[in-house]
C-alpha positions as a Python dict, from the first residue, in 0.01 Angstrom:
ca = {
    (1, 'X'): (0, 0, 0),
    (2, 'X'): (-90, -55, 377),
    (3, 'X'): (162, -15, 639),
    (4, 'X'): (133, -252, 988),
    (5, 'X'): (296, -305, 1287),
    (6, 'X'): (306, -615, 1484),
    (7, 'X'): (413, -624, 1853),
    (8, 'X'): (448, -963, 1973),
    (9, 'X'): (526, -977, 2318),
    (10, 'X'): (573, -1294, 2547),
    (11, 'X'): (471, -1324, 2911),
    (12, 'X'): (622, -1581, 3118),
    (13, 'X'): (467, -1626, 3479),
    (14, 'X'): (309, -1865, 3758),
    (15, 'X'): (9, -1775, 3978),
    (16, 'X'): (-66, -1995, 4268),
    (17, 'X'): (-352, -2054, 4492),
    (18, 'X'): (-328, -2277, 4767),
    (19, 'X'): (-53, -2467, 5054),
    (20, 'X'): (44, -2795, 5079),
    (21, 'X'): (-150, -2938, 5337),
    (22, 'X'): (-354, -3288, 5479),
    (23, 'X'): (-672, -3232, 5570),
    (24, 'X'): (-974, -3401, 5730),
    (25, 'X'): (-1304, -3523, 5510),
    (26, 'X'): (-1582, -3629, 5707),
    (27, 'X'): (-1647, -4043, 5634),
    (28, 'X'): (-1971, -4031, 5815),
    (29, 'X'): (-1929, -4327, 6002),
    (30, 'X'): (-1702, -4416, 6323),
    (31, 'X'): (-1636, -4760, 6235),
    (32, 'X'): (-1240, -4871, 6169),
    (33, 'X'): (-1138, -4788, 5816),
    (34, 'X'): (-896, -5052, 5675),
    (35, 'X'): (-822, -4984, 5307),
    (36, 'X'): (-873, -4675, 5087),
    (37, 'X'): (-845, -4682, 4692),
    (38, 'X'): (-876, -4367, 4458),
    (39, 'X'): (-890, -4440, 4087),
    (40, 'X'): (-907, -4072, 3977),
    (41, 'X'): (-912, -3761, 4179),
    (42, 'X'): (-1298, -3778, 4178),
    (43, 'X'): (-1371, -4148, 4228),
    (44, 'X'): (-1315, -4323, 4548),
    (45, 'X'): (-1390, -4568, 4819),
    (46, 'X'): (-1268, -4737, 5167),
    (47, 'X'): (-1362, -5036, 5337),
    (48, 'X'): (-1346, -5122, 5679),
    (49, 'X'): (-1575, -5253, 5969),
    (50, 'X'): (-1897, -5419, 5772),
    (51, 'X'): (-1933, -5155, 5508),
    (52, 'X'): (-1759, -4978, 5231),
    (53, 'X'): (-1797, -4637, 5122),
    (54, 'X'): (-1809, -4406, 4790),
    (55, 'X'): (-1689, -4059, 4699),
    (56, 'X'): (-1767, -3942, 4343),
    (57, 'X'): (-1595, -3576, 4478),
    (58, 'X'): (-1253, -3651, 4580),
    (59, 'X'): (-1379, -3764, 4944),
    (60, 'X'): (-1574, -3396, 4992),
    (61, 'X'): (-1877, -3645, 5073),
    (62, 'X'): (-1870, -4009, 5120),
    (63, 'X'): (-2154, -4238, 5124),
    (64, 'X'): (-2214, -4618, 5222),
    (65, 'X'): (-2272, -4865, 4949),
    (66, 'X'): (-2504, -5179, 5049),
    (67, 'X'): (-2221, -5432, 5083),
    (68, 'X'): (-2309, -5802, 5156),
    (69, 'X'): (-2253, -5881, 5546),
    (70, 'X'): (-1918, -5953, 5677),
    (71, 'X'): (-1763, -6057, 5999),
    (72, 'X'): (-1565, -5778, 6105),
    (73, 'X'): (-1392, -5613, 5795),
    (74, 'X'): (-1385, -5562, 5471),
    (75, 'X'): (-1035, -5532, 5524),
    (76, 'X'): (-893, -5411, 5094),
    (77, 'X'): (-1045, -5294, 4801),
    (78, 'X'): (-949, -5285, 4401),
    (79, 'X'): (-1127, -5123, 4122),
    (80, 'X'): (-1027, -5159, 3745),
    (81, 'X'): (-1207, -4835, 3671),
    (82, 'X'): (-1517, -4603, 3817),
    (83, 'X'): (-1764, -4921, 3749),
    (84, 'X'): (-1536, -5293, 3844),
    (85, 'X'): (-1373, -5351, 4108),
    (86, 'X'): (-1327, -5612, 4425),
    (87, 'X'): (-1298, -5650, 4771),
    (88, 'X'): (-1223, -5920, 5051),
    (89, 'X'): (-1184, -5958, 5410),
    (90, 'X'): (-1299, -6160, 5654),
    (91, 'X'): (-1463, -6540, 5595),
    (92, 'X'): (-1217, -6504, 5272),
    (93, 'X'): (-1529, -6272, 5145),
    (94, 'X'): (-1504, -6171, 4788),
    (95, 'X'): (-1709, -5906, 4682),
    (96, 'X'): (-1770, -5773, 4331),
    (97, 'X'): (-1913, -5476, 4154),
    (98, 'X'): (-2008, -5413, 3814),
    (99, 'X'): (-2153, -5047, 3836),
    (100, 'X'): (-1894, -4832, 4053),
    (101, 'X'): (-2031, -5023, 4420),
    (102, 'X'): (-2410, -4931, 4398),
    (103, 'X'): (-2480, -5344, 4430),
    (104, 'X'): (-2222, -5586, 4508),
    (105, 'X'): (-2198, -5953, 4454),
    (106, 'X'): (-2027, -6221, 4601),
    (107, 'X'): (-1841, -6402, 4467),
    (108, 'X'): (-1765, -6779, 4600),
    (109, 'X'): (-1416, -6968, 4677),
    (110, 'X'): (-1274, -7235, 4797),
    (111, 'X'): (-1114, -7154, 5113),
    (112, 'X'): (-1311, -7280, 5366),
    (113, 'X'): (-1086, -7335, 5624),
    (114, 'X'): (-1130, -7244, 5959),
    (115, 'X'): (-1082, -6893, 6003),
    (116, 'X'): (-988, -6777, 5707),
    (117, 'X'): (-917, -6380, 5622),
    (118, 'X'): (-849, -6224, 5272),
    (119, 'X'): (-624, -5922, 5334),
    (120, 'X'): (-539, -5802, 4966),
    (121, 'X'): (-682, -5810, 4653),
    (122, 'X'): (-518, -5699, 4240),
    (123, 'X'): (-615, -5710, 3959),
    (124, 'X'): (-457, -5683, 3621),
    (125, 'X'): (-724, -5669, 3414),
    (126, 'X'): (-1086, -5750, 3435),
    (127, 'X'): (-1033, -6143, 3386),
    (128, 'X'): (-720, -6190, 3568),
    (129, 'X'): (-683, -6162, 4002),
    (130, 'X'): (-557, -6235, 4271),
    (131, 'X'): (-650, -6275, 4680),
    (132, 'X'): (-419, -6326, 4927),
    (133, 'X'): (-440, -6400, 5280),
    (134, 'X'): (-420, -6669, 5523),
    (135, 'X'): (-567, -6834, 5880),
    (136, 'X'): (-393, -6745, 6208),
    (137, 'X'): (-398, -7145, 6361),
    (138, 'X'): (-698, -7094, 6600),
    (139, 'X'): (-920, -7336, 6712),
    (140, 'X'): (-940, -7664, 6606),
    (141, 'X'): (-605, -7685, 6365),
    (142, 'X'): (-381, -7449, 6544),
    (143, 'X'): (-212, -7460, 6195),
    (144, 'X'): (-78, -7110, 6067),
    (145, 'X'): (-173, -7174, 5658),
    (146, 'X'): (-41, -6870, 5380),
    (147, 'X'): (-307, -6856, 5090),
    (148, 'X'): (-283, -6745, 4728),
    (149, 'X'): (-633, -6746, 4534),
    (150, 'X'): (-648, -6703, 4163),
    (151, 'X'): (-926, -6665, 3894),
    (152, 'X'): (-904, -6598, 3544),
    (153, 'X'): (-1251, -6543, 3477),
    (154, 'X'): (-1318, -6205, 3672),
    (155, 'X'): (-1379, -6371, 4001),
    (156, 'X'): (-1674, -6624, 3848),
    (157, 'X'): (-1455, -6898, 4016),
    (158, 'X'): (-1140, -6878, 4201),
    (159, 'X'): (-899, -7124, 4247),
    (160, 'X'): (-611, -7201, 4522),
    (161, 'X'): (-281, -7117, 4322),
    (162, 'X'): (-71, -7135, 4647),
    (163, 'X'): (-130, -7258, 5009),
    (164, 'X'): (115, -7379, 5242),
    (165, 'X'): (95, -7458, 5607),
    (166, 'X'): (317, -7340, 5880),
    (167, 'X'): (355, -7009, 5744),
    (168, 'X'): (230, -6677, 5852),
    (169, 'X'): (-40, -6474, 5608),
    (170, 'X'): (7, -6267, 5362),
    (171, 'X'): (-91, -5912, 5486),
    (172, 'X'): (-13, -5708, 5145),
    (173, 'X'): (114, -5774, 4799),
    (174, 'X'): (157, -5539, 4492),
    (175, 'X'): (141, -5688, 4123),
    (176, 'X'): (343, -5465, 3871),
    (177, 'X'): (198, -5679, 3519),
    (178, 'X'): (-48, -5968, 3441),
    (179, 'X'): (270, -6197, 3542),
    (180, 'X'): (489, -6030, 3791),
    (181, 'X'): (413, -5976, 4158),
    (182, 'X'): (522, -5923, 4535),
    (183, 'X'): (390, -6035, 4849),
    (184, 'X'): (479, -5967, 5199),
    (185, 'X'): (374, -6157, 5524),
    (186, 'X'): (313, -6139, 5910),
    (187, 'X'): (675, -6313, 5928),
    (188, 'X'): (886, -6037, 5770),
    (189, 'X'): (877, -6269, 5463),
    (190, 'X'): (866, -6125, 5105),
    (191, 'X'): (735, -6395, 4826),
    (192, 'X'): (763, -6319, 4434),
    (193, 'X'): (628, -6456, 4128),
    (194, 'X'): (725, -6387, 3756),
    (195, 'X'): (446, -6645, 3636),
    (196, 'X'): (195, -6499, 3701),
    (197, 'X'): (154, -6679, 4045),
    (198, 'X'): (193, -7015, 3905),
    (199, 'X'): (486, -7044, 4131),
    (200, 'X'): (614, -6830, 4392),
    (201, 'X'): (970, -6803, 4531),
    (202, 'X'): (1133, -6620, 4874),
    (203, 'X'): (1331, -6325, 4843),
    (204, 'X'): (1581, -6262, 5139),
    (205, 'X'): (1342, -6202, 5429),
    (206, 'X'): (1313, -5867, 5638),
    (207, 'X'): (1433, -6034, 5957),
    (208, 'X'): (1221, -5989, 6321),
    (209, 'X'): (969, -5705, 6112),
    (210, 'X'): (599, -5762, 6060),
    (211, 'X'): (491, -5599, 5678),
    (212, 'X'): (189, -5416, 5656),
    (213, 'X'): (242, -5278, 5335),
    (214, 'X'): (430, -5306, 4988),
    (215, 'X'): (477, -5131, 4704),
    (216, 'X'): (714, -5187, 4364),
    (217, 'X'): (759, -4922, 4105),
    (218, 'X'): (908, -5193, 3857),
    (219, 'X'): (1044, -5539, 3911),
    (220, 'X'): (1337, -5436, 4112),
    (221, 'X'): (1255, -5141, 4320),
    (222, 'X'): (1017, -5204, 4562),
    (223, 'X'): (939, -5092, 4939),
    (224, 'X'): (776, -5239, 5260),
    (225, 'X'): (619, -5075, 5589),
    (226, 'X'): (553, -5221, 5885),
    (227, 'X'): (727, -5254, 6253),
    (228, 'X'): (997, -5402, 6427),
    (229, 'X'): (925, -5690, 6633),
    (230, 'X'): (1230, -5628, 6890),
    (231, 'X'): (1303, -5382, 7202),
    (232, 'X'): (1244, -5118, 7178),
    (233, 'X'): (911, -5156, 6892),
    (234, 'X'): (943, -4956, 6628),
    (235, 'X'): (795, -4870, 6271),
    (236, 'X'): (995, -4929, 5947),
    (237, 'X'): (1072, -4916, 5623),
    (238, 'X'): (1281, -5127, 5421),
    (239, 'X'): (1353, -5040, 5065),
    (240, 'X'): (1524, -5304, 4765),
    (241, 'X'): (1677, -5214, 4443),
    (242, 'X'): (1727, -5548, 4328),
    (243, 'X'): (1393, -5727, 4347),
    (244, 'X'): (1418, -5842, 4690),
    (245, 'X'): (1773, -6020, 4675),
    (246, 'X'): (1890, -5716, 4935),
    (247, 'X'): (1697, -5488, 5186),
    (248, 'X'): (1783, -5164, 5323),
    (249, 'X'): (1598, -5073, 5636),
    (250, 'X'): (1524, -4757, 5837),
    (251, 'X'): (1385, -4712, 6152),
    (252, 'X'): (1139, -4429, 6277),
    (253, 'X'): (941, -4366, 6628),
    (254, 'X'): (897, -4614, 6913),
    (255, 'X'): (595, -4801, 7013),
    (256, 'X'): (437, -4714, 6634),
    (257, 'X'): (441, -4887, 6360),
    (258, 'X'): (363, -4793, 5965),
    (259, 'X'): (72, -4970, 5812),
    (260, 'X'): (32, -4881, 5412),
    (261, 'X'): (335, -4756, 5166),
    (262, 'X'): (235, -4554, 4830),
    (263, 'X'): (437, -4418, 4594),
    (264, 'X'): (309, -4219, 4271),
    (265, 'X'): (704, -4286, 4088),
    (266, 'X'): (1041, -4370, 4206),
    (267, 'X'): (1132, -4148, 4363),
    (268, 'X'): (812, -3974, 4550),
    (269, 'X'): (601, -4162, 4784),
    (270, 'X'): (400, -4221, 5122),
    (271, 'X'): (381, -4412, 5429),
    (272, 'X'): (157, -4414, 5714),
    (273, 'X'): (42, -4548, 6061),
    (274, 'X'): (1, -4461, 6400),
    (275, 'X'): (-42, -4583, 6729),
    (276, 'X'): (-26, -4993, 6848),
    (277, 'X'): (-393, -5001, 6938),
    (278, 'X'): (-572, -4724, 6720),
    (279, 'X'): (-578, -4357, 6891),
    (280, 'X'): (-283, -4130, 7026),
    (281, 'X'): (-59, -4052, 6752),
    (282, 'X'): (-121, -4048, 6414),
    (283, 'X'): (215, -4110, 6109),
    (284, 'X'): (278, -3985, 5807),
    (285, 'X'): (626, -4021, 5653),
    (286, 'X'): (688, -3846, 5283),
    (287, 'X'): (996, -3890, 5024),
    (288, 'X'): (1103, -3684, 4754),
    (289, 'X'): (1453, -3907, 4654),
    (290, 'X'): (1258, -4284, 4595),
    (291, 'X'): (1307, -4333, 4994),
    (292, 'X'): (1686, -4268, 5120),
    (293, 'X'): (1522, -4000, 5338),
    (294, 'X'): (1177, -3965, 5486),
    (295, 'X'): (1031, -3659, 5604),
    (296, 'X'): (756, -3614, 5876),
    (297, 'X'): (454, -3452, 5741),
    (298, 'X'): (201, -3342, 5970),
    (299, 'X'): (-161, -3519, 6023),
    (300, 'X'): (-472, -3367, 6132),
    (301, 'X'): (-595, -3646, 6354),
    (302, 'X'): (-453, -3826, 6636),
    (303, 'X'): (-591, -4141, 6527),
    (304, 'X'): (-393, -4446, 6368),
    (305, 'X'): (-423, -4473, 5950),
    (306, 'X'): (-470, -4778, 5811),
    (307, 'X'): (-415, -4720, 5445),
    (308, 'X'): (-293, -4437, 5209),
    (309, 'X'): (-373, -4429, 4795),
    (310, 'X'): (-292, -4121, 4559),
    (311, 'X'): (-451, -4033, 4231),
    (312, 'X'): (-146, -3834, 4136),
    (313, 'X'): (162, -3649, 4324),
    (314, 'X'): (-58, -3365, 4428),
    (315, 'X'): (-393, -3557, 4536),
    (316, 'X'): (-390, -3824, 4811),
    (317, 'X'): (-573, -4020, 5089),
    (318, 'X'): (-543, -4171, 5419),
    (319, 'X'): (-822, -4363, 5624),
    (320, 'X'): (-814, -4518, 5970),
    (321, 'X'): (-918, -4556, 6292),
    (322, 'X'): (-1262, -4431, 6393),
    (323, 'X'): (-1366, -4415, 6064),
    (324, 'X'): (-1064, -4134, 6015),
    (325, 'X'): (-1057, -4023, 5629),
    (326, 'X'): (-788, -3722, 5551),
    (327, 'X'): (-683, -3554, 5224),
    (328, 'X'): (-366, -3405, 5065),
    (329, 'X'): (-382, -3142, 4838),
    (330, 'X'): (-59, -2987, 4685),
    (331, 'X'): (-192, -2850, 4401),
    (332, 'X'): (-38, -2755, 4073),
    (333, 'X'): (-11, -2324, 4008),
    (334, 'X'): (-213, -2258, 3676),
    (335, 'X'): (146, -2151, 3518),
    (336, 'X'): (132, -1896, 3260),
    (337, 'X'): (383, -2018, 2952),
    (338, 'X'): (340, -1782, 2682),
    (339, 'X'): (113, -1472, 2646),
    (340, 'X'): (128, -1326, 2284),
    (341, 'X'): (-74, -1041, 2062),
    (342, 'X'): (-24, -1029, 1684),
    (343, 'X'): (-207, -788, 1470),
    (344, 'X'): (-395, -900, 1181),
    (345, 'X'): (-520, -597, 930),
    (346, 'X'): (-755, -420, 1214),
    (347, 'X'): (-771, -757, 1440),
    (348, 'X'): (-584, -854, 1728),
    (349, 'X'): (-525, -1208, 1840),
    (350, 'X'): (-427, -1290, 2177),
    (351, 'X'): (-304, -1661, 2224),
    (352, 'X'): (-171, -1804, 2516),
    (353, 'X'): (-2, -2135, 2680),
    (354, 'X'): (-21, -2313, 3007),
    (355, 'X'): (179, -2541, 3128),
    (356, 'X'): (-1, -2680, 3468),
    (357, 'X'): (-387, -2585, 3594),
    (358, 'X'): (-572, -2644, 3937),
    (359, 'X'): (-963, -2536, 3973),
    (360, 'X'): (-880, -2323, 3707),
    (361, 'X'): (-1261, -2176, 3603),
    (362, 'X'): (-1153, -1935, 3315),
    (363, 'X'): (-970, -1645, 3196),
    (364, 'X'): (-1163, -1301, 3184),
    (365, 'X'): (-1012, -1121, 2852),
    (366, 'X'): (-951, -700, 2935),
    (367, 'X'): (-875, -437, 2755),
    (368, 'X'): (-792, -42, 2870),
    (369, 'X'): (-1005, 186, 2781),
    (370, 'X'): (-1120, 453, 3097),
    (371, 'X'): (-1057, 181, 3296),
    (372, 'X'): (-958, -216, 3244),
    (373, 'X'): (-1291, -391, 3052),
    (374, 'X'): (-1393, -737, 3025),
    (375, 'X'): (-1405, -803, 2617),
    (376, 'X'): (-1391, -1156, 2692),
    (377, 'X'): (-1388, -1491, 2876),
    (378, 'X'): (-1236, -1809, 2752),
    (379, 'X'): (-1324, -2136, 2965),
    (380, 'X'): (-1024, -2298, 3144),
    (381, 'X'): (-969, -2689, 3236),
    (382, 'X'): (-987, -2710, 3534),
    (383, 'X'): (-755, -2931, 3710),
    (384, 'X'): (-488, -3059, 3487),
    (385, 'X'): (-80, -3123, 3443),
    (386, 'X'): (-141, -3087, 3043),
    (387, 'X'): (-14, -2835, 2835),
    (388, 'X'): (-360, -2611, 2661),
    (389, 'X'): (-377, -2351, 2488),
    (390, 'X'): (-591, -2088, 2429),
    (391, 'X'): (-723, -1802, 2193),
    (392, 'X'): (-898, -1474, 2158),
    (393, 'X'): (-1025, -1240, 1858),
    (394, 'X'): (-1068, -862, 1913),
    (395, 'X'): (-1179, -780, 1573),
    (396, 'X'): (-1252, -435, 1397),
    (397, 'X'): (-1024, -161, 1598),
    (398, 'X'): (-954, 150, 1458),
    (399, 'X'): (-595, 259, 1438),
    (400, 'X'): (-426, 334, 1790),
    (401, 'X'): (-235, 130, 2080),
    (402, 'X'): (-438, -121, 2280),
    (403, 'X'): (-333, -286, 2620),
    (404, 'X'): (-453, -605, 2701),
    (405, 'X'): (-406, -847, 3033),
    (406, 'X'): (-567, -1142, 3166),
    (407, 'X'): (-804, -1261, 3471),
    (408, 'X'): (-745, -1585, 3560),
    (409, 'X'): (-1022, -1648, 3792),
    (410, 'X'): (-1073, -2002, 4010),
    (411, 'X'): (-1369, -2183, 4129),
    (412, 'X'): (-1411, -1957, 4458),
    (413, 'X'): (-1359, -1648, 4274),
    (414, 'X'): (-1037, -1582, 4331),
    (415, 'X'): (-848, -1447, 4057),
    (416, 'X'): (-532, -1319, 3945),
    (417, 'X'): (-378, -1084, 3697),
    (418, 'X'): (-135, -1123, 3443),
    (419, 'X'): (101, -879, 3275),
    (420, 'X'): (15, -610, 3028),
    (421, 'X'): (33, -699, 2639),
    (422, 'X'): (49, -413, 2407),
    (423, 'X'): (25, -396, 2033),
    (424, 'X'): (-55, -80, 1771),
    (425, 'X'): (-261, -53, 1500),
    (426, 'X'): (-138, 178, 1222),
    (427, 'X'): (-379, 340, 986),
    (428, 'X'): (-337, 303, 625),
    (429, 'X'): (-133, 522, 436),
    (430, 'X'): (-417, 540, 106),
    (431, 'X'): (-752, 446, 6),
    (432, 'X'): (-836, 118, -137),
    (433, 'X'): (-1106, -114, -238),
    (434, 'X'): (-1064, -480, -220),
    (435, 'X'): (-1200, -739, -430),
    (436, 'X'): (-1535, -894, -279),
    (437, 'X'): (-1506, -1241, -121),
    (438, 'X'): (-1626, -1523, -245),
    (439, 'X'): (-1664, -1402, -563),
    (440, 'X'): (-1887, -1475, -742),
    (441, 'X'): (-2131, -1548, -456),
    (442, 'X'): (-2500, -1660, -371),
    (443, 'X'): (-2608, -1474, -166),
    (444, 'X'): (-2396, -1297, 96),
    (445, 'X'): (-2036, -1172, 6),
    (446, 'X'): (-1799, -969, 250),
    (447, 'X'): (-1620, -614, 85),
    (448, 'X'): (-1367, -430, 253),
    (449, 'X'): (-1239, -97, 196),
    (450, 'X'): (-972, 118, 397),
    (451, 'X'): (-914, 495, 449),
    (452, 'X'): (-633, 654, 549),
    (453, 'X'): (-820, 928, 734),
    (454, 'X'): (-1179, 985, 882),
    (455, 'X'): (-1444, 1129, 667),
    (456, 'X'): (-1778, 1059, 524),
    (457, 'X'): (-1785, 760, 382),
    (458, 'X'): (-2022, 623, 29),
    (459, 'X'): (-2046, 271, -69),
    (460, 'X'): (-2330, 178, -313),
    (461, 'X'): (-2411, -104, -538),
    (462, 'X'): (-2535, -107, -890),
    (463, 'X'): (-2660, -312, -1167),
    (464, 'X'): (-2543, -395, -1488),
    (465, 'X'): (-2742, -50, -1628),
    (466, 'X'): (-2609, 135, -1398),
    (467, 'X'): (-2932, 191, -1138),
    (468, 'X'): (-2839, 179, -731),
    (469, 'X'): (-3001, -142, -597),
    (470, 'X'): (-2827, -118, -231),
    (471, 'X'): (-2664, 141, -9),
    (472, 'X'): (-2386, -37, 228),
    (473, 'X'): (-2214, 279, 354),
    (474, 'X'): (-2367, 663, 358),
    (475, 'X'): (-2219, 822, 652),
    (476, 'X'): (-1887, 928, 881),
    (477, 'X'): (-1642, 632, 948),
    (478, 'X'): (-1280, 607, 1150),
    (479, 'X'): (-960, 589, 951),
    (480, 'X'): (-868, 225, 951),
    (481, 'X'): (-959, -71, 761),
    (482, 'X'): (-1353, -193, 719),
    (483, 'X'): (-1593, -524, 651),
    (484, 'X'): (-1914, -477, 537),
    (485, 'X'): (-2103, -832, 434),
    (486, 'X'): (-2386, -777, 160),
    (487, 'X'): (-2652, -999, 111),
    (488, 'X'): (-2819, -1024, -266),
    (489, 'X'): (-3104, -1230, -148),
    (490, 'X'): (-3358, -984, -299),
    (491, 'X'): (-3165, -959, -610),
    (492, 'X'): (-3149, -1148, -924),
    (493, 'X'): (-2819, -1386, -1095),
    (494, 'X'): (-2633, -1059, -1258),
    (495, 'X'): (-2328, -895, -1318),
    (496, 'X'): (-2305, -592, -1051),
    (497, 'X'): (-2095, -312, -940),
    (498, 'X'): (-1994, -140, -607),
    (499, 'X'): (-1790, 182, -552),
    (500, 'X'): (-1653, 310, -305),
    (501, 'X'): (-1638, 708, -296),
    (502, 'X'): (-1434, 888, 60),
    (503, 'X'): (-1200, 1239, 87),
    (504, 'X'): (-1239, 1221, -309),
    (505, 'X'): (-1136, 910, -389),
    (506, 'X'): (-1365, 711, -652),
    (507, 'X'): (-1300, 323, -683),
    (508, 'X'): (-1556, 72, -829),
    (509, 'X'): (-1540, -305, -907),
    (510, 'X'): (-1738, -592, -1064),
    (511, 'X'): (-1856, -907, -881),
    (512, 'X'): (-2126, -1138, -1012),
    (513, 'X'): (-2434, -1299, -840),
    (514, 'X'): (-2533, -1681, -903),
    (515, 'X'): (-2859, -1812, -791),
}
């Protein structure tokens, strides 16, 4: 009988690569940057004065898509998915794209009023949207008029679902599902519907604040951003836990005010803005407890942001003034769960777990010998909060202990070890000769043999008469256990032999051929 030993042993780590931190991207352009939207952390795009923009690199380079003419801004934008998506602004422009902004159609409407300005646009699904917006009372109506479009169609017609005079616009709204959805105005005034805008009803208002921005998690938890109308001025936040009925506000710096609100779950999210008037001091407010208290993070630029959208809790954006566009990276270490080795006959396999990865190119497989030496590399996933897991063969070792670690190596080339593994192989303790596998075969089979200690080494085939047709072995081999494949191809559908002769031990069996 053989004799093994199995070491498993478990490795339980985290290697990390880079700080929390915002950043600036270059936009390319110096025009005012209203609205940013990120559908993955790859695929993104901002509008703003007369143009809208594209990243397919998570904002590394950004390039301008041939949007139909506008007056002034494109002022939001909404995409389904890296092809559809919307955007509106002023002259209630719609826009619409079918193949990720690389043409852009517009799409017409009936709000032809004087003035008119679409400042947000959702949608649920590809048929169903909203836009939402309003006219300031200028010349000739002086009327202040609060617009809801709708289409159900995809934007092939739209249709007014709510417009009422004497009331301020709508600068934001959030939809949470097909039927349920928030709005919040110039006024301070938040408006709801559960119908899927079919009606729309006033929660308790955010007295003497203008609301820039809105955000609900689910139908009661919500948040808005914008600034106090009062002495002295001053940007806010105002936070309800019951659908609107009740709002809690907080106050931050004077003579500010916050534009856009984001938050990735309940309890972690974003605000921004800046500066009355574009340039001199740029805001970025962050919350780890669903908003009872708001840190300051700090911002690269000086200049006002307009808008703030994350892919996921470690991969965000901000745009703004002077065609501004920063980043936020807090990415996830490529954590190390598990790290096992488990001998099999003369094979080790090396398996291991991860719980979290970022730019993670690969894992370089070592083993000591002189020195550590690359037996190995297994590709990694890159970027990703999934569990993986991985796997690596080191097959035919002779008997003896073997160290083994990992490289994990990242995009740049940095890299980092992990601990040691160890395992021993333990030679046989007699001779044998195994059955061949598959037998019977056509026309390759696989025999394996094991010694207990090195020495020259016989193993020949024979026919049914006894004459040698094939020499597989004729030489020195390692104690330990050996493979040795044999291919019949030359040989004819028979009954034949192979023995096995080492140290003095003699050992033959049968296996048959089939053609």
């Amino acid at each position: 009988m053989k004799s093994f030993v199995i070491t498993i042993l478990v490795l339980i780590t985290s290697i990390s690569f880079s700080q929390t931190n915002w950043y600036t991207q270059s936009s390319g352009t110096n025009s005012l940057l209203q609205d940013v939207f990120f559908i993955d952390q790859e695929y993104g795009w901002a509008s703003g004065g007369h143009i809208i923009l594209n990243t397919t690199d998570g904002g590394n380079t950004w390039v301008e898509q041939p949007a139909p003419p506008v007056q002034n801004y494109y002022i939001d934008i909404f995409f389904l998915d890296r092809m559809n998506g919307w955007a509106c602004g002023n002259e209630a422009k719609i826009i619409h794209t079918t193949d990720g902004g690389n043409s852009w159609v517009e799409q017409s409407n009936p709000y032809t009023f004087p003035n008119p300005i679409l400042y947000s646009i959702y949608f649920a699904n590809s048929d169903t949207g909203w836009a939402l917006g309003g006219d300031h009372g200028n010349y000739p109506t002086f009327i202040n008029r609060r617009v809801v479009l709708y289409t159900k169609n995809g934007g092939n017609s739209w249709e007014f679902q709510y417009s009422v005079n004497s009331e301020q616009p709508i600068y934001c709204a959030k939809f949470i599902s097909p039927t349920e959805g928030f709005a919040a105005s110039e006024s301070g005034d938040v408006i709801r519907t559960s119908n899927g805008g079919s009606s729309w009803i006033e929660t308790s208002p955010v007295s003497s604040y203008r609301l820039y921005g809105i955000y609900f998690t689910n139908s009661n938890t919500g948040w808005v951003s914008g600034e106090y109308l009062g002495v002295p001025h001053v940007a806010s936040i105002s936070k309800t836990t019951d659908g609107g009925n009740t709002w809690n506000t907080q106050s931050f710096g004077t003579d500010e005010y916050l534009t856009d609100i984001y938050f990735v779950d309940e309890m972690t999210g974003w605000a921004v803005g800046g500066t009355i008037g574009g340039s001199g001091t740029s805001t970025i407010h962050h919350t780890t407890d669903g908003g009872e208290n708001w840190s300051t993070q700090t911002s690269p630029t000086t200049n006002t942001l307009y808008s703030v959208s994350f892919s996921d809790i470690n991969n965000g954006w901000a745009v703004g003034f002077d065609g501004t566009v920063i980043a936020y990276t807090n990415p996830v270490p490529v954590e190390l769960t598990s790290f096992t080795a488990v001998i099999d006959k003369n094979n080790v396999t090396l398996s291991w777990n991860t719980a979290t990865e970022t730019n993670n190119s690969g894992f370089e497989v070592q083993r000591i010998g002189v020195d550590w030496e690359r037996i190995g590399f297994i590709e990694g996933h890159g970027s990703t909060t999934e569990e993986n897991s991985y796997s690596f063969i080191d097959e035919n070792l002779k008997a003896g202990t073997y160290q083994y670690r990992l490289t994990q190596i990242d995009y740049d080339g940095s890299f980092e070890f992990s601990d040691i593994v160890e395992v021993e192989i333990i030679s046989p303790i007699e001779f044998s000769l195994k059955q061949n596998y598959p037998n019977p075969f056509n026309p390759t089979t696989t025999i394996q043999y094991s010694i207990p200690e090195s020495g020259n080494v016989k193993l020949k085939v024979y026919n049914s008469i006894g004459e040698e047709v094939a020499t597989l072995v004729d030489g020195f081999k390692e104690s330990g256990i050996h493979k040795i494949s044999f291919d019949a191809s030359d040989l004819n559908s028979d009954i034949y032999f192979y023995q096995l002769v080492a140290n003095g031990f003699i050992k033959a069996r049968k296996m048959i051929l089939i053609k």
